[in-house]
N, C-alpha and C positions, 0 to 999 in steps of 0.2 A: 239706838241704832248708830253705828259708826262704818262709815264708805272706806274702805281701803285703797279700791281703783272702781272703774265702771264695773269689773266683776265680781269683785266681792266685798258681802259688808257682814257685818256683825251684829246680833240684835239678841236683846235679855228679855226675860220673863218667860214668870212661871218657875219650876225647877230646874233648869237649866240656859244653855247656850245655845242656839243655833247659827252656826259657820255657814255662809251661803254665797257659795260659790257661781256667778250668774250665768250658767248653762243651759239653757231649757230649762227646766223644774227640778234642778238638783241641790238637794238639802242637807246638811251634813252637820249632826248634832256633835259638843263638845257638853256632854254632861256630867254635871258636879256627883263626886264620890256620895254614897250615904252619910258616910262617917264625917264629911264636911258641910253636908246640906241636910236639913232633915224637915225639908217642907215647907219651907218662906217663900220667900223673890227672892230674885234676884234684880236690884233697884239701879243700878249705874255699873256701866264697862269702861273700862280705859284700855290702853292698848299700845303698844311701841312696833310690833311685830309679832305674827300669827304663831310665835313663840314665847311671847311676854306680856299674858292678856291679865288684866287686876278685873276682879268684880267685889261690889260692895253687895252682901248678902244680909236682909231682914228676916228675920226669925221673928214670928209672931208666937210663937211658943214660951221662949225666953225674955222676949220683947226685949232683945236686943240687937245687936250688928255685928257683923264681922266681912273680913276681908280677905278675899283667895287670890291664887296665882297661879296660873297655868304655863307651864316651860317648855310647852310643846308636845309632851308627852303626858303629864298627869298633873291634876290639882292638887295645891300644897295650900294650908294654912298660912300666907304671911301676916299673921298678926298675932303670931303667939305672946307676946308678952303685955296684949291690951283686949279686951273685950269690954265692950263699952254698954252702958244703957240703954236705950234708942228714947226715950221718955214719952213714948207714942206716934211718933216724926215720921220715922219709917222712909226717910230721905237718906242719908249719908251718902252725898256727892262723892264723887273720887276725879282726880285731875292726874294723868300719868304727863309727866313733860317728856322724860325720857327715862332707860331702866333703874339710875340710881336719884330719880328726883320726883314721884310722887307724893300728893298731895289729899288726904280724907278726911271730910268732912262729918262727925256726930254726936250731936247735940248742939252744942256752943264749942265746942271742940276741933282745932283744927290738928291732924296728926301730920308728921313729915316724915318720908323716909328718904333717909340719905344713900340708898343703898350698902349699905350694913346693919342701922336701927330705924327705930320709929324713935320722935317725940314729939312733942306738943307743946301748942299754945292756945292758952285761954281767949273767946273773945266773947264781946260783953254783947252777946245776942241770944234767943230763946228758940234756936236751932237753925243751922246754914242750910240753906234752899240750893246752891248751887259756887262750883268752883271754878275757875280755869284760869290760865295762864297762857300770856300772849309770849314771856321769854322766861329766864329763868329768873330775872330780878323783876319780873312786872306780872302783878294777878289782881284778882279783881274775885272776891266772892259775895252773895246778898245772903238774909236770913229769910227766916218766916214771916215778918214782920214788915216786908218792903224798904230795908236797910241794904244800905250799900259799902263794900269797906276795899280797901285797896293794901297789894302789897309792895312793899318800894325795894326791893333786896334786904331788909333788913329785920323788916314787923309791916303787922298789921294796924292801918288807922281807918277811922271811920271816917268816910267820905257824906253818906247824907242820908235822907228817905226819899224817894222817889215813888210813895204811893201817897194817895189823896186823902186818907184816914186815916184817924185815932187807930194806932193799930196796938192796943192794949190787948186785945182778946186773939190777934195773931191771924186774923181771917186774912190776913193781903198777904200776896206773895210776890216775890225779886225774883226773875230767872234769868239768867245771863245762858245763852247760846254759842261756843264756839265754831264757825261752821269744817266742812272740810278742808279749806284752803286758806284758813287761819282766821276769816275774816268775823267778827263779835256781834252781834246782837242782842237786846234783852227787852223784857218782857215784863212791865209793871203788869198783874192782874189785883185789881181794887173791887173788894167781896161786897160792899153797903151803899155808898152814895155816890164811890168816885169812878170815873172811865178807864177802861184797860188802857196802856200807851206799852209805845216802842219807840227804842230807841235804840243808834248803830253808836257805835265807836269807833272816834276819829282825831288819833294822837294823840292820844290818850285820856277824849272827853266824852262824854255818853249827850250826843243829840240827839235831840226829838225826830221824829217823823210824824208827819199828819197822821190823822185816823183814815179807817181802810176805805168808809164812804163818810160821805159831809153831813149828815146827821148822826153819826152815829154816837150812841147815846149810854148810859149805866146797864143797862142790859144787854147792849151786844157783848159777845165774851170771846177776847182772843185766847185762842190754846197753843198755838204754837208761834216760832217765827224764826227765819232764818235768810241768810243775807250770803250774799256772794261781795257784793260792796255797798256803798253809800247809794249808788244808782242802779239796783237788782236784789232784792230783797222782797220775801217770799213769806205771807203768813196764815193764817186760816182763823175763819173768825164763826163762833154760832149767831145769828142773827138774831135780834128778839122779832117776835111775831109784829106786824107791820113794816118790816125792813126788807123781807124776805124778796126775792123777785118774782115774776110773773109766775114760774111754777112752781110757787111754795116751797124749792126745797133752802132752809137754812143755813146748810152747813156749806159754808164758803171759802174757798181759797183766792188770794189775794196778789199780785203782784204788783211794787213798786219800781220807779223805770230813772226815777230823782226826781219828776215833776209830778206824775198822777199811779194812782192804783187804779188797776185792770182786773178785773172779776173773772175768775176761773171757774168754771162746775167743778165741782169735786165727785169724782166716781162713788162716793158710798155717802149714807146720812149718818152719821156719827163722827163725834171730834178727832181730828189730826193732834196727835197729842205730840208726834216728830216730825223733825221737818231736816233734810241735808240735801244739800246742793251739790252735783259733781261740778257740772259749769251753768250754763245759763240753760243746755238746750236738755241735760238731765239731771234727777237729781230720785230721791226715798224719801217715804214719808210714811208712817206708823198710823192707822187708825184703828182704833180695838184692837182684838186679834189679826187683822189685816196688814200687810206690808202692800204698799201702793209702791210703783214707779212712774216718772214722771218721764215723757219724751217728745220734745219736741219739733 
C-alpha cells in the first residue's frame, strides 16, 4: 500500500492494481494487460506520480519476476533486456527514488535504472527482503537471512545481522519500512529461538525500541511496523496464547509515544501485514484482503 495524500493510495495484489480514490466507496482499478501479466501477483509498487507507477510482478508459472510501468495511460514492459529467476523468493522489492533513479531487487541481485538502462550489482546474500532509499546517495537494503547492507553513493557494503539465529536455512527475515513522510523503520522477525525486534533510524543508525509488552517472549510475532518518528511509531503484533488480553483476541496493534507502548484493538482477527501513517491522527493498514483506516 502506498498513501499519496489523505485521499488516495495505492494497493497490489492479486492480478492487478487498485487506484483508490478516498470518496465514499470509490474504487478504481488500474489493471495489468494479459500479454504482460498472465496470473501471479503483483508483490511491490513504487510510484513518483499517478503517472509513473513501477510494479514488480511474480509469475509462479515461469517462477520467475519481472517488472512493469504504467505512464498513465497503458502498461509497458520496463524490463525488456532482464528477466530474472525468482529462485522460489517470490519477493523482488522495488525502490523508485524518482523517474530516472529506480532500484529492483531479485535474487541476490540488485538492478538500477538510470533512466535510459538497467544494470546491476551482485551482492553476496541468498535473496533481498526489502529496499529503500532515504536520498539518492544513501539506501539501506536486508536479505532473507536477517542481513543488513548499506549504500554510500558509490556500492553496496555489508553492515551486519540483526537477527538472533544461525540463519543457514534462511528462515529469519530483515524488513526495512519506509514510511510516508520519509521516516524508516525495520523489522527483525527471528523463525526458531530468537524475539522479533524493531528498530527506527536515526542518522543514519538503526536503534532499538523495547518490545510491544514486557514479557514478551519467542512466540509473540510482529507482522508489521511503521513510524512517523523516534517518538510515534506504530506496529501490530500476534500474541502467543497467554499474552492475549482479557478478551482473547490476539491480534494487536501497538503504538509507541518514546517512553511506553499503548495497546490498540484491532478491528479484525488476522495479521496487519501493512501498516502507513499520514500523520499521527491517520494513517492504512493491509490485513488479508481487508484495507483498514485508522482515525483518530
Amino acid at each position: 500500500i502506498i498513501v499519496l495524500s489523505e485521499s488516495h493510495i495505492l494497493t497490489a495484489g492479486g492480478s492487478g492494481f487498485y487506484l483508490a480514490e478516498y470518496e465514499g466507496d470509490t474504487w478504481s482499478s488500474l489493471n495489468i494487460p494479459e500479454g504482460l501479466f498472465s496470473g501471479g501477483s503483483v508483490t511491490q509498487i513504487g510510484i513518483t506520480s499517478l503517472n509513473d507507477i513501477w510494479a514488480s510482478v511474480y509469475d509462479p508459472y515461469g517462477d520467475d519476476v519481472n517488472i512493469l510501468r504504467y505512464n498513465g495511460f497503458q502498461w509497458q514492459n520496463a524490463q525488456d533486456l532482464i528477466r530474472v529467476p525468482n529462485l522460489g523468493m517470490g519477493l523482488a522489492p522495488i525502490c523508485v527514488v524518482n523517474t530516472s533513479r529506480v532500484y529492483w531487487g531479485a535474487s541476490g541481485i540488485v538492478y538500477y535504472y538510470n533512466g535510459d538502462r538497467w544494470n546491476s550489482t551482485d551482492i553476496d546474500c541468498d535473496g533481498i527482503a526489502s529496499i529503500i532509499f532515504s536520498s539518492e546517495d544513501k539506501g539501506w537494503l536486508t536479505d532473507v537471512t536477517g542481513e543488513l547492507w548499506s549504500y554510500n553513493g558509490v556500492g553496496w557494503y555489508f553492515v551486519g545481522d540483526y537477527t538472533e539465529n544461525d540463519n543457514e536455512n534462511g528462515n529469519d527475515k530483515l524488513l526495512i519500512n519506509k514510511n510516508y513522510n520519509g521516516f524508516s523503520t525495520m523489522l527483525a522477525q527471528n523463525s526458531m529461538n530468537g524475539r522479533d525486534s524493531l528498530f527506527v533510524l536515526i542518522n543514519d543508525d538503526w536503534l532499538p525500541l523495547s518490545p510491544p509488552i514486557p514479557d514478551f517472549s519467542n512466540s509473540d510475532v510482529i507482522t508489521s511496523v511503521c513510524g512517523l518518528s523516534a517518538t510515534d511509531v506504530w506496529c501490530h503484533v500476534v500474541l502467543s496464547y497467554g499474552h492475549e488480553p482479557e478478551d482473547g483476541t490476539r491480534y494487536q496493534l501497538f503504538h509507541w509515544n518514546g517512553s511506553t507502548w499503548t495497546r490498540i484493538q484491532s478491528p479484525v482477527s488476522e495479521s496487519v501485514t501493512k501498516i502507513v501513517m499520514n500523520t499521527s491522527d491517520n494513517g492504512w493498514a493491509i490485513a488479508g484482503s481487508s484495507i483498514l483506516r485508522y482515525s483518530n
